[in-house]
C-alpha positions as CSV (number, residue, x, y, z in Angstrom):
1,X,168.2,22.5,115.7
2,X,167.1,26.0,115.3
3,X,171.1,27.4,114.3
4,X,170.8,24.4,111.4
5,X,167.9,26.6,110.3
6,X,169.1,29.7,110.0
7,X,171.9,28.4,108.4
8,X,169.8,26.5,105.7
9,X,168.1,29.7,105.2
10,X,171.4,31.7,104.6
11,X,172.7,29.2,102.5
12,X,169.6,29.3,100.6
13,X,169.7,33.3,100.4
14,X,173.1,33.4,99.1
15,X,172.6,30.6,96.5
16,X,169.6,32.4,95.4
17,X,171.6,36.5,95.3
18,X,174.6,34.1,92.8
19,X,171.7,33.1,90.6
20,X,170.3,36.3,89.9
21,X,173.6,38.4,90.0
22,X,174.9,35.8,87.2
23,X,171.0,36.4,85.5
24,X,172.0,40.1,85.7
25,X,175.6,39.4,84.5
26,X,174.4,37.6,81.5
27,X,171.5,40.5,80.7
28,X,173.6,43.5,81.1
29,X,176.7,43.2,78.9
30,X,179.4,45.9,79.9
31,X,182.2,46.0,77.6
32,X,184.7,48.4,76.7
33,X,186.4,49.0,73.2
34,X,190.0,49.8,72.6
35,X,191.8,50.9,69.3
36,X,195.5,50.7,68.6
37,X,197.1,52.4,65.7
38,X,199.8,52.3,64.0
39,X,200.5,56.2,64.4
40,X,198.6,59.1,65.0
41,X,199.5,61.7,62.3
42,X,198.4,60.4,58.7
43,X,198.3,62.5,55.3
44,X,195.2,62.6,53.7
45,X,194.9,59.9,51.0
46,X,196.7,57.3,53.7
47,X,195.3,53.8,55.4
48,X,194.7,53.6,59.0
49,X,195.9,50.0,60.5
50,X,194.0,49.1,63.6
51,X,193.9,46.8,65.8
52,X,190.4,46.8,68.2
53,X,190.0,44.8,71.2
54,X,186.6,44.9,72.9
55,X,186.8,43.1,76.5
56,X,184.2,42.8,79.7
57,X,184.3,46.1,81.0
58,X,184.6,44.2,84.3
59,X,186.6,41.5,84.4
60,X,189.3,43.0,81.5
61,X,189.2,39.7,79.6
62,X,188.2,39.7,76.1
63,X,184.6,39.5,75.4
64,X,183.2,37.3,73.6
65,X,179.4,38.5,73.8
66,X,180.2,40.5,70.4
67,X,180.3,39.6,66.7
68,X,181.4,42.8,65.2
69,X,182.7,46.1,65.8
70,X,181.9,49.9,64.0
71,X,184.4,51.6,63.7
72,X,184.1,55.6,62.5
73,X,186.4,58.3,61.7
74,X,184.6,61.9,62.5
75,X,185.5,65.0,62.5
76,X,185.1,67.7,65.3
77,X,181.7,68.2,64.5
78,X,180.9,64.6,64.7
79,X,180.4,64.5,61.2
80,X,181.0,61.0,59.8
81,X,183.9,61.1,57.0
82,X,184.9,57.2,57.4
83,X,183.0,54.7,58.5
84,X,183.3,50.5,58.8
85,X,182.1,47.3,60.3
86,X,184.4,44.6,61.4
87,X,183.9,41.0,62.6
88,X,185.1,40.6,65.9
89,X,186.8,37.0,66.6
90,X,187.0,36.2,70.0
91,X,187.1,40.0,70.6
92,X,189.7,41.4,68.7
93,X,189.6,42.5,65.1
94,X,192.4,43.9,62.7
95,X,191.3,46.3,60.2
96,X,192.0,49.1,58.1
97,X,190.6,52.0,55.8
98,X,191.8,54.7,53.4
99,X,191.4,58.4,54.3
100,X,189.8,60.6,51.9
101,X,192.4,62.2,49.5
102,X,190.6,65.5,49.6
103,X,190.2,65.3,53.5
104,X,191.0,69.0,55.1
105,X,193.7,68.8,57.7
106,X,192.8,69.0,61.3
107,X,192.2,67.0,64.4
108,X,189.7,63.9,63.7
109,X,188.6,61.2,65.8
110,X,188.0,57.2,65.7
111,X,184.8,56.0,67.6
112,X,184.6,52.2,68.3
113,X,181.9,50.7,69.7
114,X,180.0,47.4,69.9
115,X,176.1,47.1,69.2
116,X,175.7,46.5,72.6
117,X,177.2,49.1,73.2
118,X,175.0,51.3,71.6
119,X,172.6,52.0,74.3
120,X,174.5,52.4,77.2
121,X,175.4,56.1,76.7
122,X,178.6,58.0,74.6
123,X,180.7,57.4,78.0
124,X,180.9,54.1,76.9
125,X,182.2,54.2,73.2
126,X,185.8,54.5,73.0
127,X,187.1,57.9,71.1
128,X,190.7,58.4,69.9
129,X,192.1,61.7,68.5
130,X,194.4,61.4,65.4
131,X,195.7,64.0,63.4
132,X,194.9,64.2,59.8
133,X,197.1,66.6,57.5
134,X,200.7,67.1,55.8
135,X,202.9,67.7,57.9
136,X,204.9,70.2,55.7
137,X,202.4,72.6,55.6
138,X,201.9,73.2,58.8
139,X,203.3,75.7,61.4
140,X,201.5,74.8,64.6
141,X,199.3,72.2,65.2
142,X,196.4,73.5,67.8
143,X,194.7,71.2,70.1
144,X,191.9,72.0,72.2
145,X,191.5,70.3,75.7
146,X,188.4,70.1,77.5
147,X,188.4,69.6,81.2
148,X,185.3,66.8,80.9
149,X,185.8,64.2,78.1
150,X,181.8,64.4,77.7
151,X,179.6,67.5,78.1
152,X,176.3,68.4,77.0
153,X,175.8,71.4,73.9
154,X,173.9,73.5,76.9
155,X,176.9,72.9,79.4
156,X,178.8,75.8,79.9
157,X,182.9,74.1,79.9
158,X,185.7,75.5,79.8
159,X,189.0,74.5,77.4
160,X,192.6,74.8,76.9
161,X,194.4,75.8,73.7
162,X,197.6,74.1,73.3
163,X,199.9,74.7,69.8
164,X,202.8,71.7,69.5
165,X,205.3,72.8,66.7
């Protein structure tokens, strides 16, 4: 009588840890963005075609916790030069936007995150580096590789210089 208990009491225990992992599940919405693009060098004055898929950071399906996406261009700064929101549909969102004709050229990057996503921390928001410029003009295209993809201003890092011809 006594192991018919314990086993009750297990049953009971594990029955109540699925409830409130699925009420922490349903609370805490983990998602990660991704953006595809149809290139990554584009002339100033140009459209940028994407295609942004933002799925359950952990079960990789597509989420469908979010309505809409932002989606911004910056430069190295992390000064804003583009920015847009998209509807998501069942997670996935194709979009576009024109680059500024007067837009200097260098290394720029497109940030993609969710408002969810907004206050889980910049490791979360998805960055891609494109290259903005005309392709003519240029010699040598630096790029500058950090060792950590996130570092506070204080932090001391150190980089790489790479120049692609």
């Amino acid at each position: 009588f006594s192991t018919a208990i314990v086993f009750g009491q297990a049953n009971d225990f594990i029955s109540r840890l699925k409830t409130q992992l699925l009420l922490y599940r349903t609370q805490q919405i983990n998602q990660s963005a991704v953006i595809q693009t149809d290139k990554t060098l584009y002339r100033p004055g140009e459209k940028i075609w994407m295609k942004c898929y933002v799925a359950d950071a952990m079960t990789h399906a597509l989420s469908l916790n979010s309505l809409e996406l932002s989606v911004l261009l910056t430069n190295k700064r992390g000064v804003n030069v583009v920015e847009g929101k998209y509807p998501l549909k069942n997670g996935v969102v194709e979009c576009n936007f024109s680059i500024p004709a007067d837009l200097q050229n260098d290394v720029y990057y497109l940030i993609a995150y969710t408002p969810e996503m907004e206050n889980i921390g910049v490791e979360a928001v998805y960055k891609k580096e494109i290259f903005i410029g005309s392709p003519e003009h240029l010699n040598v295209i630096p790029k500058v590789e950090y060792s950590k993809p996130f570092f506070t201003s204080e932090q001391k890092e150190t980089a790489t210089i790479r120049l692609m011809d």
